[in-house]
C-alpha positions, 0 to 999 in steps of 0.5 A: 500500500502506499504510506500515505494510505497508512497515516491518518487524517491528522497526519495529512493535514500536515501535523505529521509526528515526525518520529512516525512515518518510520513507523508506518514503513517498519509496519509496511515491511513487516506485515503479512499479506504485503510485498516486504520486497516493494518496501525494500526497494522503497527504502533504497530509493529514497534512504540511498540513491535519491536520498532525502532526510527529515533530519535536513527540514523535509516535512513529513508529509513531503517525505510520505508523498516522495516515497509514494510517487517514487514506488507508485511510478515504479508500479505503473512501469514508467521508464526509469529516467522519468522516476529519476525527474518525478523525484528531482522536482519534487518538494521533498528534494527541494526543501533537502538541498534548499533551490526551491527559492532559486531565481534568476533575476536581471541577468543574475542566477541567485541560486545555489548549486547543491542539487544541481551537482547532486543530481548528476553524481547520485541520481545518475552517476554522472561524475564529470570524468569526461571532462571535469573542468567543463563539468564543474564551470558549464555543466553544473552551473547551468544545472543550477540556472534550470532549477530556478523559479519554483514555489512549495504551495502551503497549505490554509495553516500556512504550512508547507504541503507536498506541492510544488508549482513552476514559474516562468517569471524567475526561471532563466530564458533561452538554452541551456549547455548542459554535458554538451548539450543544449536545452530550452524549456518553459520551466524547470520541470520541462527541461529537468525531463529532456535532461533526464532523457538525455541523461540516463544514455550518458557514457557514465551513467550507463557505466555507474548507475547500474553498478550503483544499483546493484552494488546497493541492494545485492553485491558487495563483492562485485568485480570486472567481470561481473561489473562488465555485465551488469553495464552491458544488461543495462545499456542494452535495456530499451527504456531504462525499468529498474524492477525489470533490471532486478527481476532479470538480475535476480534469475541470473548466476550473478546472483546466485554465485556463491561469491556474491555477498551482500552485508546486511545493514541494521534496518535490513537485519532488524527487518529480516528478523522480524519477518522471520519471526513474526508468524502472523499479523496478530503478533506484528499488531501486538509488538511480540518482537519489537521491530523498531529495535534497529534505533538502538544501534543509532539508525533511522528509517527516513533519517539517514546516517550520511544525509544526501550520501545514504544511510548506513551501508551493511558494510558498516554494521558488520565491521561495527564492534558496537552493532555486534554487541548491540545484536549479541545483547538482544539474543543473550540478556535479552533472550525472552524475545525470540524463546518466550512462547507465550503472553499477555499484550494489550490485554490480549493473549498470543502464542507462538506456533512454529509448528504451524510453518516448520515442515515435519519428516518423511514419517511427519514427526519433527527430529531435532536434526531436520527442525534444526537444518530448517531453521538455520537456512529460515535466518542465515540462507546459505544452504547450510554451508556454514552449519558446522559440527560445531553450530549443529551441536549447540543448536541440537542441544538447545533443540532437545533438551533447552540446554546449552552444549556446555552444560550438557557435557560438563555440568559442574564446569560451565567454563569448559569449552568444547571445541570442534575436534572435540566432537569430531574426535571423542566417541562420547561426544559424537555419540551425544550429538548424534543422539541430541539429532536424533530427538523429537521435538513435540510440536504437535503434542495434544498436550498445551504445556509440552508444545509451548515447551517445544516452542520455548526450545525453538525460540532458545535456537533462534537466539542461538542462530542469530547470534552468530556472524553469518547473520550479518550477511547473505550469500549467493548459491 
């Protein structure tokens, strides 16, 4: 659904809690019966590539209908370059870089040139490497005289609403050389649109956009080779459509190669945590897993971390000391999140049903082993390439008896480590961990208390699986 849509009626009157719309997104991302993946690129497009900041004066109705209009056009098929001018003249953009008072008065441009620099370099990846003297002195400073005469209507309180106008008073007359090219236009809004035409054709846009594209949202790990292609997909797409880019992507062996890594930033964990966890929308309504715990690692939805320059990148959550912690505290001293089975919220009672969703055997029982194997792929999706000896014994252990491997092998030395040639050496281990696998877990018993006990032990391996490093990012296969 569109944000919009969420937000009351006191919201569209403009009196928007500025620490709300995060909130209506988080519950955007997270509810079932929605397209977690629209959101997802809802949040890139306006958090990392068309960055706007209600941190930097955009209102929060501005910022509502800048990400409605952007995932609206993109729904409706609307070639890409025509995306990128939707949000280039909206008020969202102008009230973030300050040119929605540029004039062009008596021969003079009283206009700054944030955005007109900003537009090129992060909107289409266009740098100035062609010729950076001419970029700098033709190029921007022409960009700057095409964003001049424009207003942001008010609303009757006289506050500032999401419409925006184009003048010819105040706007520069006649052509306009801009990357080589002239331009004339009635209005900012006309010759911003035969720009971006032009624009996403642009040598270095069609070598950087793409890369930009995907490096943001799926690879980290990008080369010469896959970087070669990536272009070529892209310039070889009449018109520019960003999902059908991605949809193509997505299917190809760039992305299922088991040498692309994409590092999880605190949002997206957060988000594919609680997507993973939470089993219905009773639970997502009822806060059973706090969604919006990625504030406390110092990051914000609609706020972000760098401004214009995107907000944290996975790169910089997983090399973070503070975001490790962060994440280990939430799944050790704070375990109740994912191990408690049952509550009391609102007034209201929830359980959990893992059994519901997680798949049994061949003989329709649920063995420790299958229920563990289906659970780490559930969190960390690399086919259980990382789901070590070691791994599996903590997480039979907890599975099957609520204990730690720990305090199963030395009860009285809970310092004692047991390490992977251990278990991969000592028959009593060995035969401990393989009858651990071996175990039933009762998530369909007939008896209450025994299948919420079930549930605790699942929810004791999730926090577990989580805790360790491979939840900070996902791989290809």
């Amino acid at each position: 659904p569109r944000l919009s849509s969420a937000a009351s009626d006191v919201y569209k009157r403009q009196r928007i809690d500025r620490w709300a719309i995060d909130n209506i997104w988080v519950r955007a991302a997270t509810s079932r019966g929605l397209n977690p993946f629209r959101q997802k690129i809802g949040l890139w497009e306006t958090n990392y590539h068309m960055v706007v900041n209600m941190d930097a004066r955009v209102f929060p109705l501005q910022m509502v209908a800048y990400y409605d209009d952007i995932m609206t056009a993109l729904e409706s098929g609307m070639p890409y370059h025509d995306i990128l001018t939707k949000a280039a003249t909206s008020a969202a953009i102008a009230n973030q870089y300050g040119h929605f008072g540029n004039q062009f008065k008596n021969g003079i441009c009283f206009c700054n040139e944030d955005f007109a620099r900003e537009y090129h370099q992060l909107f289409f990846g266009v740098l100035g490497a062609y010729d950076p003297d001419y970029h700098e002195t033709v190029t921007i400073k022409n960009t700057a005289r095409t964003l001049t005469d424009m207003s942001i209507e008010r609303n009757e309180a006289g506050i500032e609403t999401d419409q925006i106008s184009f003048g010819v008073e105040f706007h520069y007359p006649g052509t306009l050389e801009i990357l080589e090219t002239d331009y004339w236009g009635e209005n900012m809004a006309d010759r911003i649109g035969q720009l971006s035409q032009d624009e996403i054709y642009h040598p270095e846009s069609l070598d950087n956009l793409p890369v930009m594209i995907i490096g943001g949202l799926a690879d980290d790990n990008l080369n010469d080779i896959k970087i070669a292609q990536i272009r070529s997909a892209w310039a070889s797409m009449q018109p520019k459509d960003l999902l059908v880019f991605l949809r193509a992507y997505s299917i190809s062996k760039l992305f299922h190669s088991e040498d692309r890594i994409k590092y999880l930033s605190t949002i997206d964990r957060h988000m594919l945590l609680a997507n993973k966890v939470v089993l219905d929308n009773e639970q997502n309504y009822l806060n059973v897993h706090e969604i919006r715990r990625y504030t406390d690692e110092d990051v914000r939805v609609f706020r972000p971390t760098h401004n214009v320059f995107g907000n944290q990148t996975g790169m910089e959550a997983a090399s973070s000391a503070d975001v490790f912690r962060n994440n280990y505290n939430l799944v050790t001293y704070k375990d109740y999140r994912y191990r408690k089975a049952s509550g009391e919220t609102y007034g209201r009672t929830w359980k959990r049903d893992w059994g519901a969703i997680t798949p049994a055997g061949d003989t329709g029982e649920y063995l420790v082993k299958d229920v563990a194997e289906w659970l780490w792929n559930r969190f960390i999706s690399d086919g259980l390439k990382h789901f070590g000896t070691l791994e599996r014994a903590h997480v039979y252990s907890l599975l099957a008896s609520s204990r730690d491997l720990n305090y199963l092998v030395s009860p009285e030395d809970l310092d004692s480590v047991v390490t992977t040639m251990d278990l991969e050496t000592e028959p009593s281990l060995i035969a401990l961990v393989e009858s651990l696998a071996n175990q039933l877990l009762p998530l369909d018993s007939i008896d209450a208390v025994e299948r919420e006990y079930a549930n605790e032990r699942i929810g004791q391996a999730i926090n577990f699986i989580v805790a360790t490093p491979y939840i900070f990012a996902l791989e290809g296969k």
